[in-house]
C-alpha positions as CSV (number, residue, x, y, z in Angstrom):
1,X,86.5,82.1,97.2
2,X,84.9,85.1,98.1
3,X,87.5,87.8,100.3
4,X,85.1,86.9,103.6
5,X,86.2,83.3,103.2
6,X,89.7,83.9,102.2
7,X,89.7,85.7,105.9
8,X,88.1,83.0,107.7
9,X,90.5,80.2,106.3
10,X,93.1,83.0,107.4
11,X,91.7,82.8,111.4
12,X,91.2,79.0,110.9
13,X,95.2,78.3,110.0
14,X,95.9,81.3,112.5
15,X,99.2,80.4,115.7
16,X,99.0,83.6,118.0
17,X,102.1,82.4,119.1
18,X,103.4,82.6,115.4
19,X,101.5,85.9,115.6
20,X,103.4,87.7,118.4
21,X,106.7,86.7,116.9
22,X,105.8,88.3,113.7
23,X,104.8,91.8,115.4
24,X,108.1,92.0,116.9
25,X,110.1,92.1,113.9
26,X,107.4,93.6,111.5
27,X,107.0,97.2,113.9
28,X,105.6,99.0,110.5
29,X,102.2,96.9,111.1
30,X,99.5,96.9,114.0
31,X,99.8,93.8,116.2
32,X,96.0,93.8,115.4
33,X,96.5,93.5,112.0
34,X,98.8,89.8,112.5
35,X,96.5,87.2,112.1
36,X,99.6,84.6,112.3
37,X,99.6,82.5,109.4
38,X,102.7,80.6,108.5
39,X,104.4,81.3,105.7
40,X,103.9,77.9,104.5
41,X,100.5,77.6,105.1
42,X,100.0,81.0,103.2
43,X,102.0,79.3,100.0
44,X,99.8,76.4,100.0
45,X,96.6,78.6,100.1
46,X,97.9,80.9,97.6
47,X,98.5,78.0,94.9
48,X,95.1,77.0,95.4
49,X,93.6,80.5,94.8
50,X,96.0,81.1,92.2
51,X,93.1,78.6,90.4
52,X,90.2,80.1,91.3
53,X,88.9,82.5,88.2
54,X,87.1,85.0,91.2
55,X,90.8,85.5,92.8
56,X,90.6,88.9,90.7
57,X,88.1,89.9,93.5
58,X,90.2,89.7,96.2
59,X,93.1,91.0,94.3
60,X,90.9,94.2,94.4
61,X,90.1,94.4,97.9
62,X,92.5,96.9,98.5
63,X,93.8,98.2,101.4
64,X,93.5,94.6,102.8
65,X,92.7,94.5,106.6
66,X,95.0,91.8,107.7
67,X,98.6,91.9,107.1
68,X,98.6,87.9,106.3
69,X,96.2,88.9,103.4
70,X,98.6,90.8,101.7
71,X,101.6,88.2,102.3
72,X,98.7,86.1,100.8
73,X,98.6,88.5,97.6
74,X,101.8,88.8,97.2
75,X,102.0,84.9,96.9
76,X,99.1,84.5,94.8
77,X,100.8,87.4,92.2
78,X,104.3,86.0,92.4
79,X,102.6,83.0,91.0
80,X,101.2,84.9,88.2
81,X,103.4,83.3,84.8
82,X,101.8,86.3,82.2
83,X,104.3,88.7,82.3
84,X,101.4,92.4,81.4
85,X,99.2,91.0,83.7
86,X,102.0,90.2,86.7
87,X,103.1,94.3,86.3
88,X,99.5,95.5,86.4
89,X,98.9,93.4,89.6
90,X,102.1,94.5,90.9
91,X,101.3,98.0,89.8
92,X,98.1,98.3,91.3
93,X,99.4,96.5,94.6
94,X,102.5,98.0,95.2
95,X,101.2,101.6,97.0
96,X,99.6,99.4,99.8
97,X,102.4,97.8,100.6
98,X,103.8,98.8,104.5
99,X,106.1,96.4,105.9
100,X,109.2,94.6,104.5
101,X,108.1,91.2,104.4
102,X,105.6,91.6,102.1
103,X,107.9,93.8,100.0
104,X,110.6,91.0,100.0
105,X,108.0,88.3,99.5
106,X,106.6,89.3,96.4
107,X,108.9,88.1,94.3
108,X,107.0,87.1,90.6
109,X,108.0,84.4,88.6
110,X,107.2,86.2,85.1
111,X,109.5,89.1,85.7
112,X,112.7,86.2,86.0
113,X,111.8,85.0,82.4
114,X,111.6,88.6,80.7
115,X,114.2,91.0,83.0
116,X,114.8,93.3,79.7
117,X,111.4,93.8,79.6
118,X,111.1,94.9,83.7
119,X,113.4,97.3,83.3
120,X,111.0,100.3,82.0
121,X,109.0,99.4,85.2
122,X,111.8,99.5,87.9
123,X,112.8,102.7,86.4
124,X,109.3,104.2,87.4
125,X,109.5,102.4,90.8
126,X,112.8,103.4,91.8
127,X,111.4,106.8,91.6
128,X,108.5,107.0,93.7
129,X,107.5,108.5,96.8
130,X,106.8,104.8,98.6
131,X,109.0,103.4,100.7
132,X,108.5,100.0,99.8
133,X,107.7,100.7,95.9
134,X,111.5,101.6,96.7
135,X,112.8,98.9,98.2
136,X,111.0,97.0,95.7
137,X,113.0,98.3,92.7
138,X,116.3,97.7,94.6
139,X,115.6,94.2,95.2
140,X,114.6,93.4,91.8
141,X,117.8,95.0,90.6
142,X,119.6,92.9,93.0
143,X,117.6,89.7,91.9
144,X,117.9,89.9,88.6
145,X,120.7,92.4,87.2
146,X,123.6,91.1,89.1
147,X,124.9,88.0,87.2
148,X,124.8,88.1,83.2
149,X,122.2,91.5,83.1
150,X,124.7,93.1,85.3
151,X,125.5,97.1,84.4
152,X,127.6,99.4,86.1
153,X,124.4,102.3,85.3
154,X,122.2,100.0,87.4
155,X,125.0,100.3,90.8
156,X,125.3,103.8,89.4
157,X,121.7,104.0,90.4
158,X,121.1,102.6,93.7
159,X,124.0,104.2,95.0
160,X,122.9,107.7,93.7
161,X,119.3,107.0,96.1
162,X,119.3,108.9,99.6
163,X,117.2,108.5,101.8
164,X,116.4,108.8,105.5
165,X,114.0,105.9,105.5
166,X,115.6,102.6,107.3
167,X,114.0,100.3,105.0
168,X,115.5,101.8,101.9
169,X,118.7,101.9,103.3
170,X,118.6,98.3,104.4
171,X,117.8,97.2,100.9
172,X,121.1,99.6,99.4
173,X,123.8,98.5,101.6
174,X,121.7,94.5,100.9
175,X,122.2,95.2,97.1
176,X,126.3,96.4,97.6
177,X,126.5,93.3,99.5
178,X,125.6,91.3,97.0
179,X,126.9,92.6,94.6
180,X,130.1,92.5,95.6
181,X,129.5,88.6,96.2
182,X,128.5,88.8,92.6
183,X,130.7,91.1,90.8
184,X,133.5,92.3,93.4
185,X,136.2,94.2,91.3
186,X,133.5,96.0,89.6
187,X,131.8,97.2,92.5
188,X,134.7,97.8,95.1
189,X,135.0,100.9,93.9
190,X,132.0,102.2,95.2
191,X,133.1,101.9,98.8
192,X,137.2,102.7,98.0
193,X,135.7,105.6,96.7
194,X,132.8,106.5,99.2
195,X,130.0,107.0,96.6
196,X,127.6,105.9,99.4
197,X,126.3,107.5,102.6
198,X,128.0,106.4,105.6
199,X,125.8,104.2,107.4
200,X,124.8,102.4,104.5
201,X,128.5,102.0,103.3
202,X,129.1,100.5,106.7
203,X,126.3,98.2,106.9
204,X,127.1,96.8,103.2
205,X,130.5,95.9,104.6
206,X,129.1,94.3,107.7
207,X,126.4,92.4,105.5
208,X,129.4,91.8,103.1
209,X,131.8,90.6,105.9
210,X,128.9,87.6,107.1
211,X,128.4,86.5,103.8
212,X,130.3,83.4,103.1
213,X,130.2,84.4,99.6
214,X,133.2,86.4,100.2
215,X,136.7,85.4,100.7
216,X,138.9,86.2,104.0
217,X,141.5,88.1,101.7
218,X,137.9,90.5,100.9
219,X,137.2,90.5,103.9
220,X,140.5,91.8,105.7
221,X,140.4,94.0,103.1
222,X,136.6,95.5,103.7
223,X,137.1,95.8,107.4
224,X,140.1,98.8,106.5
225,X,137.4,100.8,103.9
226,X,134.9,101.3,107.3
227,X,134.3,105.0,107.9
228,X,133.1,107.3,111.1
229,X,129.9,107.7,110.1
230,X,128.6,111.3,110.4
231,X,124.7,110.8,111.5
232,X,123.6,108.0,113.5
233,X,120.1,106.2,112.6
């Protein structure tokens, strides 16, 4: 399908209704920029044009117009199963990227089977100047180095970021979160000994303290590590 047709199927499967909600909790995008596709419905599309041998053509339409056709690409690329040719699409999509739900949705199936392998490629990431390239690194660390990849170097790392941007911070206190879900001895430390700012070290004990991943006895024990925080954002 050509990118003008992608579009039009977009309008054709659009809820306005769907689209209103959407611009309320996604401020980072233009209303007018929502078309109001489903996620769903995007998921469906996107496993058809995973299929189609022109879907490089839309790949490389970039900046997109709509915001639903880069939820769309980051569907299509999280379908991708080669792991060079997943990074170089994620690569080349990554710096048009403005809003956390198409940040959290890309989430590619290759870089599960080969995480040793992402690591050279997170390292870059983690580093940039992109908000969302960011809080892209940060979730994959979360996603994938937590249970038998996990390393104290990779904690070491997110907590060493700083950072006025909200969305990067969300995504830090997220990843001590679950990590302590994942690996809580390990990581307690971090917070007994306040290696993170304090707003994020207070959000990753409220996020910690809703999961149900983590015990009352944690819990109890969380709530008596929150600190005055020293900035509000």
């Amino acid at each position: 399908m050509k990118r003008n047709e992608i579009v039009a199927e977009l309008f054709r499967l659009q809820d306005k209704e769907y689209a209103r909600m959407q611009a309320k909790i996604i401020p980072t995008v233009s209303p007018d920029r929502i078309i109001g596709v489903r996620t769903p419905a995007l998921r469906d599309f996107a496993k058809s044009l995973s299929k189609d041998q022109d879907i490089g053509e839309f790949l490389s339409y970039l900046p997109h117009q709509y915001f639903d056709e880069d939820q769309l690409h980051a569907f299509v690329i999280s379908l991708e199963t080669d792991f060079d040719k997943c990074i170089a699409e994620v690569d080349a999509f990554l710096p048009f990227i403005d809003n956390w739900a198409t940040c959290d949705q890309l989430s590619p199936k290759a870089f599960k089977k080969e995480p040793e392998k992402l690591l050279p490629y997170i390292q870059i990431w983690i580093k940039s100047d992109k908000t969302y390239t960011v809080r892209f690194a940060i979730g994959l660390l979360m996603q994938h180095f937590l249970d038998d990849h996990f390393d104290l170097k990779y904690a070491d790392e997110v907590a060493g970021i700083r950072s006025e941007e909200y969305y990067i911070r969300m995504m830090i206190a997220w990843y001590f979160a679950t990590a302590l879900a994942k690996q809580y001895e390990l990581v307690l430390p971090y917070l007994e000994d306040k290696r993170l700012d304090d707003w994020v070290h207070n959000k990753a004990i409220r996020k910690s303290i809703e999961s149900y991943r983590i015990t009352n006895e944690q819990k109890a024990y969380l709530r008596t590590l929150k600190v005055r925080q020293s900035k509000l954002y």
